[in-house]
N, C-alpha and C positions, 0 to 999 in steps of 0.2 A: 504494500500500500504506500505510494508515492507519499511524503511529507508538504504539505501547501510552502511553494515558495514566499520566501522575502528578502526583500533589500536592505543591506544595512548602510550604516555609515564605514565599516571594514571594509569594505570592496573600494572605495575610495580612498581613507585612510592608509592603509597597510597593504599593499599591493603591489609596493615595487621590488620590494628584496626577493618575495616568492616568486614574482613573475620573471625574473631574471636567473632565479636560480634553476628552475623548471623549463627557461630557455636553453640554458646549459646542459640539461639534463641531470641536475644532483637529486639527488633522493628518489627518481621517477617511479619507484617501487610506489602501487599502490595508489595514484595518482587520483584525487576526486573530482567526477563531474561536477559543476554548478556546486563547486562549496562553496562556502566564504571566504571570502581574505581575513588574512590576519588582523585583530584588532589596531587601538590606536600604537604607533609605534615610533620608540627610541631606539635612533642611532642605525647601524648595519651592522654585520655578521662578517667577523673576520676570517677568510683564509682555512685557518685553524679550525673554527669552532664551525664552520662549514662540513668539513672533517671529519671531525668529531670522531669521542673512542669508539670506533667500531664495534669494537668488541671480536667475540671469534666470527668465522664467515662462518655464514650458510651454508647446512650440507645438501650435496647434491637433491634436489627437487626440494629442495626448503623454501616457500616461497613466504612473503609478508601476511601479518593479517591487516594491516592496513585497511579499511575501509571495506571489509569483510564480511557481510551481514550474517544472522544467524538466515537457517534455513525456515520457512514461515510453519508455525505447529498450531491444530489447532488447539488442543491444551499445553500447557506446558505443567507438565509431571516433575516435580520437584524431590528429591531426596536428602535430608538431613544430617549432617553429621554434628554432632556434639549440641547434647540438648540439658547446659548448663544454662543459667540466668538470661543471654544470650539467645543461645539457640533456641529455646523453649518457647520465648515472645517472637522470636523470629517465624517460628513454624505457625503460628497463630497467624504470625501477618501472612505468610503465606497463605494459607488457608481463606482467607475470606479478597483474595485478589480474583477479579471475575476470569472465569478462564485457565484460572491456576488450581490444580489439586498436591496436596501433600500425597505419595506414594509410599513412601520407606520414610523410617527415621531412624537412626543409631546414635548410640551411647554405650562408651567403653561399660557404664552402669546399667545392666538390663534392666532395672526398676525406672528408668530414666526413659526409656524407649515406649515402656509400657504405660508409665502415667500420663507421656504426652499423648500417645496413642488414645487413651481413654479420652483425655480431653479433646482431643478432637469430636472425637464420637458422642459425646454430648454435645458438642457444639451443632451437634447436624453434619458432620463430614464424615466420610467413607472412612473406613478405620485403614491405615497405613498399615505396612509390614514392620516389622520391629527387627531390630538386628542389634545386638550386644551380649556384653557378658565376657571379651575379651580384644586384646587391643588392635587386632588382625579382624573385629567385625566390621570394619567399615568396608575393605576387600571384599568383603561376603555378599553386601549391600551392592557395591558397583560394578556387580555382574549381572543385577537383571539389565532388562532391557524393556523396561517399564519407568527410565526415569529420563529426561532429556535437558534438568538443573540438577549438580548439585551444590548445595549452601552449606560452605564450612565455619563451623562456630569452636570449634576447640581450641583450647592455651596454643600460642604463637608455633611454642617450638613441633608441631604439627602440622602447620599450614601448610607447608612445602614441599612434603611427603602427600598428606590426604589431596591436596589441590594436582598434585602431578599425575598423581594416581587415575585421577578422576578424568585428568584430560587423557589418558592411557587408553581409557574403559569407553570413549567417544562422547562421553557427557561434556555439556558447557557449563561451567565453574563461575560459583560466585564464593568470594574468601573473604572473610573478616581481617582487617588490622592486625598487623600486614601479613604480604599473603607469604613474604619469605624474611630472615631475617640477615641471609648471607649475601654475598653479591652473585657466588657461583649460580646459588640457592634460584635468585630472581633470574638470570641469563637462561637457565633452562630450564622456567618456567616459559619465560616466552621463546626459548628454542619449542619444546613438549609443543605448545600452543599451534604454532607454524607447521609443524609436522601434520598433529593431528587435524587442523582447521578445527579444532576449539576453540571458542572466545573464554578469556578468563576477565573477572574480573571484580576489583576490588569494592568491597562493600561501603565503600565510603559513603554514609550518609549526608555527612555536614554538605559534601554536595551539591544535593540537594533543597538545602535548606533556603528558605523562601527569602531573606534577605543576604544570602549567597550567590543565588539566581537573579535577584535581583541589580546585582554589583556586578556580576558577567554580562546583564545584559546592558546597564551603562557603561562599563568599559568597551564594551566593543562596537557601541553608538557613539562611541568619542566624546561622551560627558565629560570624562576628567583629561583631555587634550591626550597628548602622548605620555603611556604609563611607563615611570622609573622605576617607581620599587613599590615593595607591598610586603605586609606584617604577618603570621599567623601564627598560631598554635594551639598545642592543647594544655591549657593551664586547670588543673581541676584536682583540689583537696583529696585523695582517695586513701589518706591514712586509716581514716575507720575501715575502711573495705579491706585496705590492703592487710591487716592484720584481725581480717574476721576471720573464724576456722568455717565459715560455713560459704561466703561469697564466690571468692577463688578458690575454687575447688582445690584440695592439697597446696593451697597458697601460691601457685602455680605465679600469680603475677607477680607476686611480692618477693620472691625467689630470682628472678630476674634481676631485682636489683643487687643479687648479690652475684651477678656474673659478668657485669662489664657495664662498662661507663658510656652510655649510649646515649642518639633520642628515638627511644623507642615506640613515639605514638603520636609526632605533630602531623601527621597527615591529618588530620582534622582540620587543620588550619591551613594546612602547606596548600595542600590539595586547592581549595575552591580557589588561591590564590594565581596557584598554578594554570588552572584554568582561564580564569580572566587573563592571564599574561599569552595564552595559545602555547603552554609549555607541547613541544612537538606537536604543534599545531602553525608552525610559520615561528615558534622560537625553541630553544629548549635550555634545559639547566647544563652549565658547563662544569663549574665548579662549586667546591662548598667547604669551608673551613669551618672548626667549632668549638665553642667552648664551655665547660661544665662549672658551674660552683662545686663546691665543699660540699658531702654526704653529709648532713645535720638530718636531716628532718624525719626520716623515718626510724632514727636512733632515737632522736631525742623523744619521740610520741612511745617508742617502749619504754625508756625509762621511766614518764611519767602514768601513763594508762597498764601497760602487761605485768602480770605478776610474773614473778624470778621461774616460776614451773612454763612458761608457756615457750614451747618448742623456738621461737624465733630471738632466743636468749643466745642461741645455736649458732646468729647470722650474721654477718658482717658485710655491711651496705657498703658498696660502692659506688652507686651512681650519683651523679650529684641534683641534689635539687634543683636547679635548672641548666638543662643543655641549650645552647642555642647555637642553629647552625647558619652560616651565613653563606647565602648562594649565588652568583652570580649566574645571566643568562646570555648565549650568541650575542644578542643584542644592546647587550651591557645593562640590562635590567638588575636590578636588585630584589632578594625575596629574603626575608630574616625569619627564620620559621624554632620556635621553640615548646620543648615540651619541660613542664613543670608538676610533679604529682605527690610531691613530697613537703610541701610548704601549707602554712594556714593559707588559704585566701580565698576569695567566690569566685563561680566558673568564668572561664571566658575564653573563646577563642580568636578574640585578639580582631581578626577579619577585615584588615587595614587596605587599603587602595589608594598608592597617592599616582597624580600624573602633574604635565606642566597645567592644567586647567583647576584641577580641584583635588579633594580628598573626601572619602568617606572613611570612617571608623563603625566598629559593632559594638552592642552592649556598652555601649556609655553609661547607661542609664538614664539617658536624655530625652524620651520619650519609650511610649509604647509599643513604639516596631523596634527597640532597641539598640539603634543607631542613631548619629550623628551625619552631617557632611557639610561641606563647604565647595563651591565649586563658582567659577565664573563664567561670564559675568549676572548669576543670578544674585551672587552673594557680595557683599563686601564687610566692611567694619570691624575686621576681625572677630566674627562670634559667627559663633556657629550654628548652624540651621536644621532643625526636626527633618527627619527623613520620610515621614510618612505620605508627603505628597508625590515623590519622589520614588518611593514603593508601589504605592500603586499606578504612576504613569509604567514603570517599569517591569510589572510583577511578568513572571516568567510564565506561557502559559497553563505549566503542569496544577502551578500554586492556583493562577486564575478559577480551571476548570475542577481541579480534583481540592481547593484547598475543606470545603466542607466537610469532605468526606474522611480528608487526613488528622482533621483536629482529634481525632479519636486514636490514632498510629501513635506509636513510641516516637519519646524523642524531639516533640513539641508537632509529628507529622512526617517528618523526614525518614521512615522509615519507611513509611507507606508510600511515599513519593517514590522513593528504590525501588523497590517491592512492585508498585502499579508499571512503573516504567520499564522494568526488568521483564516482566511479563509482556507487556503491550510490546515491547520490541522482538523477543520471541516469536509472537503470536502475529505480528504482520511481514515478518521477515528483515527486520530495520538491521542496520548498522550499529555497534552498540555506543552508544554515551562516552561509556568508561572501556578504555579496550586496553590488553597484557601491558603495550607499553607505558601508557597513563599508570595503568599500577604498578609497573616495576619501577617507574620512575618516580613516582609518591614515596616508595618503599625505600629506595635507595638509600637516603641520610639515615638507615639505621644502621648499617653496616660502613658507610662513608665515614657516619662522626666518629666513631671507634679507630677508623683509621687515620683520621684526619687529628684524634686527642693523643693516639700515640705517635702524632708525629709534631707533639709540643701546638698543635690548630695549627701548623701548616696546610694552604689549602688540596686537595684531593681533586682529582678530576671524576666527573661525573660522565658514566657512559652514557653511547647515545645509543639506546634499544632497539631504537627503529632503522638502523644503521643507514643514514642519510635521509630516512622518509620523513622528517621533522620540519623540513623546508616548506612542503607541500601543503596548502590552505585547505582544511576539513573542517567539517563543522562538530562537535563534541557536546558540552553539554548544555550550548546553545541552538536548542536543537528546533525544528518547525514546530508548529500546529501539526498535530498527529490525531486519529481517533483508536481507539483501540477495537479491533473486529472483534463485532456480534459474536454472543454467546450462543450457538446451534440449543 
């Protein structure tokens, strides 16, 4: 089902660097009809970063998923893996997406399989197959041939195995945060991808969030002139969770902090930022140096909350309460993306967008759509301007059409936004939103900062996943007017 064209101000704006490079023939892997051009844009693309780390080639008949659609299904049969806090409200949203049924669900915990299963079945839905009870049940799971999604919710160090697997098994993969943790780990995830023509891709909701969408869609209308740099991360108190015995299962995330000094989670922030800048969409990330404060904070909350018996007496934090990594892009953009989970403070992901015309910020707490902006020439005097007229001249049309219906979705709705859109794109054959190399390149600074702290935050270079296709102007999660096909 075709998507309703439109025009932006990008085809205007940002149109010379691609059109020149695609004259030359760099990246032609994958090349999209009638995309858009690249938003507003700083500067040009050196040489080098033209180049870009390749990475390894391609083996013989390895071709791009670049602009790859799924095949059109009329349901999309979904299979679950890891139905912790996570996975459990996850398979719920699945379930009630028109067109989407739950199949299978697995947990290393076969009581876990089974009471989500129940719950279903009181909800009014078919009752799914159940698969658990040991850690090779998910294997057991991605042999039928009754599932055509599967959604991975298990602790990190999983992703990359059960996500590989599944593109093995001919299914299309959606992974939770993030979907690998190594660099090796993401390359052949999107090698697996190219091989099999699975689409993989990262569950990044923040994404989708309505005043995310909304910042994508004025950046690449040229609201804020030509964008330099932009903010993001995931700043969010998680010391009570992270030392509850029941949340993280086997403490699984809080264990992490005693394995290296990483940032292990700003795609939350990185991500939507990424987006509005056309990361491998007409620009991409080159490099990224980083740097970590001092482990205080999850030390300090056992000393004053855990009693002297509680297993995590055991542990010895490494990571520092805030990493932040700083990116450079081809274009000479700037992205400062930081994750903090270990300090007091109230959530925020940061959500910053400056160019030479304006700026928006998120969560100020400056109004009720929870941003701020300043931009000319509507604004002057130095103060800053409520975003809500602004949001909805903007609003993206997923939020326009489906926002009713997601006030009830995890997440403030951003889940169900995922979830509606992951399915609708299935179901009419679309090209996906979010595709391996967006998520391997989301992913990237978690294994980057590690290497970039052991080298004193000397910067690191950032591979380019789609090995040249990054030039090339596609459209992403600025996506048409779409309907999602009729239920039979």
């Amino acid at each position: 089902m075709p998507e309703t064209p439109e025009v932006s101000r990008r085809l205007v704006l940002g149109g010379t660097l691609a059109a020149g490079a695609l004259a030359a023939g760099i990246g032609s892997a994958g090349s999209a009809s009638a995309a858009p051009a690249s938003g507003s844009v700083s500067g040009t693309a050196s040489a080098s970063a033209l180049a870009g780390a390749a990475g390894p080639r391609r083996r013989a008949g390895q071709k791009s998923m670049v602009n790859v659609p799924f095949e059109p299904h009329k349901t999309v049969r979904v299979g679950v893996i890891g139905l912790g806090n996570r996975g459990s409200g996850m398979t719920t949203g699945w379930s009630v997406i028109p067109g989407c049924v739950v199949a299978a669900v697995c947990d290393i915990r076969a009581d876990r399989a089974k009471r989500t299963a129940d719950q279903l079945v009181a909800a009014g839905k078919a009752r799914p197959a159940e698969f658990g009870g040991s850690a090779d049940s998910y294997a057991q799971m991605l042999k039928r041939d009754d599932i055509d999604l599967v959604y991975i919710a298990t602790p990190w160090e999983f992703h990359y195995e059960q996500g590989r697997a599944a593109l093995l098994s001919g299914k299309h993969v959606v992974v939770e945060l993030p979907i690998a943790t190594r660099l090796e780990e993401l390359w052949d995830l999107v090698d697996t991808s190219e091989r099999t023509r699975r689409n993989l891709m990262l569950s990044e909701n923040c994404s989708y969030g309505r005043n995310e969408l909304a910042m994508l869609k004025m950046a690449h209308e040229g609201l804020f002139g030509d964008v330099t740099n932009g903010h993001g991360g995931y700043m969010h108190d998680l010391r009570s969770l992270l030392f509850s015995d029941t949340y993280y299962t086997d403490s699984w995330r809080r264990l992490w902090h005693t394995r290296s000094t990483a940032s292990f989670y700003a795609m939350h922030g990185l991500a939507p930022i990424a987006a509005a800048m056309d990361i491998n969409r007409g620009d991409r990330m080159t490099t990224l140096k980083a740097t970590a404060t001092a482990p205080k904070g999850l030390a300090d909350y056992r000393e004053r909350f855990m009693p002297k018996s509680h297993p995590s007496w055991n542990e010895t934090y490494i990571n520092g309460d805030l990493v932040t990594c700083q990116i450079e892009t081809a274009k000479g953009r700037m992205i400062r993306a930081e994750h903090a989970v270990s300090s007091p403070r109230p959530y925020s992901r940061i959500n910053s967008l400056v160019g030479s015309r304006g700026i928006f910020e998120d969560y100020a707490g400056t109004s009720p759509t929870g941003g701020r902006i300043y931009v000319e020439p509507d604004h002057g005097g130095d103060t800053w301007r409520d975003f809500d007229a602004y949001r909805k001249e903007f609003d993206h049309w997923l939020w326009r059409e489906l926002g009713d219906e997601a006030e009830n979705g995890g997440h403030g709705g951003m889940d169900y936004i995922l979830q509606w859109r992951t399915v609708q794109l299935m179901r009419a054959g679309l090209v996906p939103d979010i595709d391996v190399y967006d998520s391997a390149s989301w992913c990237a600074p978690v294994p980057l900062s590690v290497k970039s702290l052991a080298a004193k935050g000397r910067p690191v270079d950032i591979p380019d996943f789609t090995r040249g296709s990054w030039v090339n102007l596609r459209t992403g999660l600025d996506s048409r007017t779409t309907e999602m096909p009729p239920v039979a």
